[in-house]
C-alpha positions as CSV (number, residue, x, y, z in Angstrom):
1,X,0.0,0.0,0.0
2,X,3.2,2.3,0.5
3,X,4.3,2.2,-2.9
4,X,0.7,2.6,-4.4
5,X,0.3,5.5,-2.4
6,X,3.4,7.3,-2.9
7,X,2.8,6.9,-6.7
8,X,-1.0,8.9,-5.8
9,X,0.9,11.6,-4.8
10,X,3.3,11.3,-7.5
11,X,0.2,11.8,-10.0
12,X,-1.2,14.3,-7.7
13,X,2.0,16.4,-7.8
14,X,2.3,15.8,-11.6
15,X,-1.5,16.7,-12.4
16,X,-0.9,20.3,-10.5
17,X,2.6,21.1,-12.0
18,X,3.2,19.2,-15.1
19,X,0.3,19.6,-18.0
20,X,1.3,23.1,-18.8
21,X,5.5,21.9,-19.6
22,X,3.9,18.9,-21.4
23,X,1.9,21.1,-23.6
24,X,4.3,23.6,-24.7
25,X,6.7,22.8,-27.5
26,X,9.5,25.7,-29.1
27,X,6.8,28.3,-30.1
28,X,4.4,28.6,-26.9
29,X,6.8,28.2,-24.0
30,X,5.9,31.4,-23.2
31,X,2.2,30.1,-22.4
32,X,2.8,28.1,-19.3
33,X,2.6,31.4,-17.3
34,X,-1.0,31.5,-16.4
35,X,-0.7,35.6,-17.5
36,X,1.0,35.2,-20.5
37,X,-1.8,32.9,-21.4
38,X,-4.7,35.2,-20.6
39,X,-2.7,38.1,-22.3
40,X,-1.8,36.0,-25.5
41,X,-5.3,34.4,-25.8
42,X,-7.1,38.3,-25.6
43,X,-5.1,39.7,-27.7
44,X,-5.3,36.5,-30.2
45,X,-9.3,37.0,-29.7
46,X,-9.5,40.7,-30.7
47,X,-7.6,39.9,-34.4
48,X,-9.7,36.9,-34.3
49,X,-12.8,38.6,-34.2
50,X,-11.4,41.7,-36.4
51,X,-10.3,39.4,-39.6
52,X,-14.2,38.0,-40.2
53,X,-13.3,34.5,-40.4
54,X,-14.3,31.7,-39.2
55,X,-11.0,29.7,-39.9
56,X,-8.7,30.7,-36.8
57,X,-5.6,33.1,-37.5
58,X,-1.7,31.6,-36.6
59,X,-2.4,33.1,-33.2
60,X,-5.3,32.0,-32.4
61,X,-4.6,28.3,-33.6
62,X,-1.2,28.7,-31.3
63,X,-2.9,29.2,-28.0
64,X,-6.1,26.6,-29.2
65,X,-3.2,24.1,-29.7
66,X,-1.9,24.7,-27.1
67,X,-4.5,24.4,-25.1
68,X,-5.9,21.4,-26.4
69,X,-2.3,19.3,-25.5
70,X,-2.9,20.8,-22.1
71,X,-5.9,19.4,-22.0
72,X,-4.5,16.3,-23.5
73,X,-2.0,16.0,-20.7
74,X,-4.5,16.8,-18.1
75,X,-6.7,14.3,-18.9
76,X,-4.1,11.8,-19.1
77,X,-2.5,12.5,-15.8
78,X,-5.7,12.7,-13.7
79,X,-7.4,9.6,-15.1
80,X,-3.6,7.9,-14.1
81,X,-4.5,9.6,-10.1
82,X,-8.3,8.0,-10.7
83,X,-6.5,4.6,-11.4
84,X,-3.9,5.0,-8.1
85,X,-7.0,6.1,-5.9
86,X,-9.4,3.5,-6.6
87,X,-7.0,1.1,-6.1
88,X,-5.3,3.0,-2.8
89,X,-9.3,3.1,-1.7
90,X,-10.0,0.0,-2.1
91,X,-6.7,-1.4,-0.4
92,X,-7.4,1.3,2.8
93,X,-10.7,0.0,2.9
94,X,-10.0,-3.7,3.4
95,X,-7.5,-3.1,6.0
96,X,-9.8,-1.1,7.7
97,X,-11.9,-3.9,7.7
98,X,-9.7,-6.1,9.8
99,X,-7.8,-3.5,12.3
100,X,-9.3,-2.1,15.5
101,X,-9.4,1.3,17.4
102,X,-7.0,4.1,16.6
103,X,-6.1,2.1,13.3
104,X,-9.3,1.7,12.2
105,X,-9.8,5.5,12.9
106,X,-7.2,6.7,11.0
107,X,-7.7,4.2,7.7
108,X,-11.6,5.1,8.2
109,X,-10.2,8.5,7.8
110,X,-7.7,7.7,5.0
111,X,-10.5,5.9,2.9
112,X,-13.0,9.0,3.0
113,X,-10.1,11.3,1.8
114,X,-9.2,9.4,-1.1
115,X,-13.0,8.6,-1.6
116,X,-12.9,12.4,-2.2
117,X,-9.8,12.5,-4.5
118,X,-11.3,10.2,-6.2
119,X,-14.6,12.1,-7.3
120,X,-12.5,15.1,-7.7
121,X,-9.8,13.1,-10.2
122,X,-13.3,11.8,-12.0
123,X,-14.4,15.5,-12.2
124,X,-11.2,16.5,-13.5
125,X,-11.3,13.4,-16.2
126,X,-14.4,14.5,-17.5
127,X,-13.6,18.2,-17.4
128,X,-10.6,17.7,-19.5
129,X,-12.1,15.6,-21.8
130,X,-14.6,18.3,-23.0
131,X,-11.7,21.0,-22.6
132,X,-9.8,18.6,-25.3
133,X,-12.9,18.2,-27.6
134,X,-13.3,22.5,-27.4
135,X,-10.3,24.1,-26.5
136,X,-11.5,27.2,-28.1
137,X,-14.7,27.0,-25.9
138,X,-12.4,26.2,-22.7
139,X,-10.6,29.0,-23.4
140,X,-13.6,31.6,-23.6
141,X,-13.8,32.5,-19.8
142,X,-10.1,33.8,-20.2
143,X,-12.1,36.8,-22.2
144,X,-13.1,37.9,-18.5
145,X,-11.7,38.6,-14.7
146,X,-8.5,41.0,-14.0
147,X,-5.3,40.1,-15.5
148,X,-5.4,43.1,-17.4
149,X,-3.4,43.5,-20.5
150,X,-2.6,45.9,-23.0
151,X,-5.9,44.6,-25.1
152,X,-7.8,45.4,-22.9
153,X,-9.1,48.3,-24.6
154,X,-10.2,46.2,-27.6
155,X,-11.2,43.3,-26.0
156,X,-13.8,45.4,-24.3
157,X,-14.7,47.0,-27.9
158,X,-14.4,43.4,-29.4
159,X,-17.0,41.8,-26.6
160,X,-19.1,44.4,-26.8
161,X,-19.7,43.5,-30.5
162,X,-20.0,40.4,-29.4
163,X,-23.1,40.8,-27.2
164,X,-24.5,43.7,-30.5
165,X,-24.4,40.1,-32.8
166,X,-25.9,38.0,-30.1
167,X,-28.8,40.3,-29.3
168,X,-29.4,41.4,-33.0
169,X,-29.8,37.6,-34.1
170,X,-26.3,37.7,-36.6
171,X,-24.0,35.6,-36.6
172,X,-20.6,36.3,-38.7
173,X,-17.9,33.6,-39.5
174,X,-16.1,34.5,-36.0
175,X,-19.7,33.9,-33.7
176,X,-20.5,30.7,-35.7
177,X,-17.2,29.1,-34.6
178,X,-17.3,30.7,-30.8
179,X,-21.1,29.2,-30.8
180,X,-20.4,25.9,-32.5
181,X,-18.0,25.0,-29.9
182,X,-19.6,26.7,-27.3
183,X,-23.0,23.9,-28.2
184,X,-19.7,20.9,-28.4
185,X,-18.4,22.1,-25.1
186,X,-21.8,21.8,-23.1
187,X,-22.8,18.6,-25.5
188,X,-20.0,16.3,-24.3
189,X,-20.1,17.3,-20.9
190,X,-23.5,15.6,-21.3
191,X,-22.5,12.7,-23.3
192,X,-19.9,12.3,-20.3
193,X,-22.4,12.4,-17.6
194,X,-24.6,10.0,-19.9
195,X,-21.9,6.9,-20.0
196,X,-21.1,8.0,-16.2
197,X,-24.3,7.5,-14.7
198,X,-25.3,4.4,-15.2
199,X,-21.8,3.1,-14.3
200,X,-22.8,4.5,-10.7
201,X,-26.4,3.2,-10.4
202,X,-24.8,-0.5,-11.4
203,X,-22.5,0.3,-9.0
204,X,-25.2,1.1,-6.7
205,X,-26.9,-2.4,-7.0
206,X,-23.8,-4.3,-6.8
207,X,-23.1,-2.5,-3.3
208,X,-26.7,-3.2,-2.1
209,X,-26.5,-6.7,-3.0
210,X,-23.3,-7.6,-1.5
211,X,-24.4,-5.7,1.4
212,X,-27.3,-8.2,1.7
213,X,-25.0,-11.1,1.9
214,X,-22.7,-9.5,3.9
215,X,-22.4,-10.9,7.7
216,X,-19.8,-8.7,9.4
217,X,-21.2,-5.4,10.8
218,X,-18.5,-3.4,9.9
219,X,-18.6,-4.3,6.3
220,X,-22.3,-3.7,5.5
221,X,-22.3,-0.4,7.5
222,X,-19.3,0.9,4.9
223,X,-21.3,-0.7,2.1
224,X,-24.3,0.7,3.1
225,X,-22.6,4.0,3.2
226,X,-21.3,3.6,-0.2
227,X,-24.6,2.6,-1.2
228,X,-26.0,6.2,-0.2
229,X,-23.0,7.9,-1.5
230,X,-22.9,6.4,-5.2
231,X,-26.6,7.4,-5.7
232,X,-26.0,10.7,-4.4
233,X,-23.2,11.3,-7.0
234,X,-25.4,9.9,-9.9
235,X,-28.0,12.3,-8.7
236,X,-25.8,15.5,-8.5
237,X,-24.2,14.4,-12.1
238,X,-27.7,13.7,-13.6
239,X,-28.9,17.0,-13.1
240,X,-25.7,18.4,-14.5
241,X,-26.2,16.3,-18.1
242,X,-29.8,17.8,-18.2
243,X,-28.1,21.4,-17.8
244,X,-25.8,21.0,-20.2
245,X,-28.3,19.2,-23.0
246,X,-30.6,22.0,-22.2
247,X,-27.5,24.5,-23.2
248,X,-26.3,22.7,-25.9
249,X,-29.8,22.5,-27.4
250,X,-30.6,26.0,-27.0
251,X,-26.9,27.8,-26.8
252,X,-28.0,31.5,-27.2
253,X,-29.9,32.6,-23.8
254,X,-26.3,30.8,-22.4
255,X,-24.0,32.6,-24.9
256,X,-25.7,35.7,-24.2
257,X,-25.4,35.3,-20.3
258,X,-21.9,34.5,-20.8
259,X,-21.1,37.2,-22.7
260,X,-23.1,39.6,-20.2
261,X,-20.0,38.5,-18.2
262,X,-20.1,35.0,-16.7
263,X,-19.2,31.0,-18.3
């Protein structure tokens, strides 16, 4: 259980500090600064919008590269750290299982933490995957907050015709692309949630029926609270896939919100 869990926080470290190094090859090094990425990504945004294409600009299609392998690299480490913490769980549970007082404390303590990791890694699985199938969409919230740059003047003329083409029903080369993956972005979020949820409610019955033939006490009561949790997450994750269908199905009352100033 040592080793598996010092490669968890191996991943761990490596999900925090290596996607951004991984991503970057000899032309966007520069864009592993958080700042130099908001900065390159605004000004990329306001020639975007200016040249009336749809097809993006060399700038543009630098920082949504890059941003894609980041997402690439993101995905990959934190389904890795899912991997290490379901296994980690499950050996921390059975241990837990067979110890006694302050042992059994501090395992019971051990298993809820990585329980937690574990739904956060999932999270950050399913978050990447949708960053990787629409960078450019991922990358739209950058467009607000501080980190002021020099295009900040334009950006704030740029946006502005933005929300002038949402309300007035056009939609130029530039919108069309900003809305098509803005509809992809929210669409495999829900295709995610989809596949994920019935994982969890077969999950779900395989917990309830093992605790039915369970004998021990100890074991049915952490089965039994499993059995609460799973449905619990399927719950919260079913009402996001109907949030994001709804968005994806009917993008503009979103697009428009976002663009009043909020993802």
């Amino acid at each position: 259980m040592k080793r598996l869990a010092a490669l968890t926080v191996a991943l761990l470290v490596a999900f925090v500090l290596a996607p951004a190094t991984l991503a970057a090859n000899g032309s966007t090094t520069d864009l592993t600064s958080q700042g130099r990425l908001v900065a390159a990504f605004r000004g990329a945004f306001v020639g975007y919008w200016g040249s009336g294409e749809r097809a993006f600009d060399p700038a543009m299609r630098s920082v949504v590269d890059y941003w894609f392998r980041y997402h690439v690299a993101k995905a990959a480490l934190a389904a890795a750290l899912l991997v290490a913490l379901l296994g980690l769980g499950v050996a921390i549970w059975r241990r837990f299982l067979r110890a006694g007082g302050l042992r059994a404390a501090a395992l019971a303590t051990g298993g809820t933490v990585v329980t937690g990791l574990a739904v956060l890694s999932l999270a950050a699985v399913m978050a990447n995957i949708h960053g990787m199938a629409a960078p450019f969409g991922s990358l739209l919230p950058m467009l607000f907050g501080d980190a002021g740059t020099r295009s900040d003047a334009g950006l704030a003329t740029t946006l502005s015709q933005v929300r002038q083409q949402l309300a007035d029903g056009h939609h130029p080369p530039a919108l069309e692309a900003i809305t098509s993956d803005y509809i992809k972005f929210h669409a495999v979020m829900a295709i995610e949630g989809a596949i994920v949820v019935p994982v969890l409610l077969a999950l779900t019955v395989l917990l309830w029926r093992r605790f039915t033939r369970a004998s021990s006490r100890r074991t049915r009561r952490l089965l039994a609270a499993y059995g609460v949790f799973t449905p619990l997450l399927a719950l919260t994750l079913a009402v996001i896939v109907v949030a994001n269908a709804t968005t994806a199905a009917h993008p503009q009352p979103g697009l428009e919100g976002f663009f009043a100033g909020g993802w």
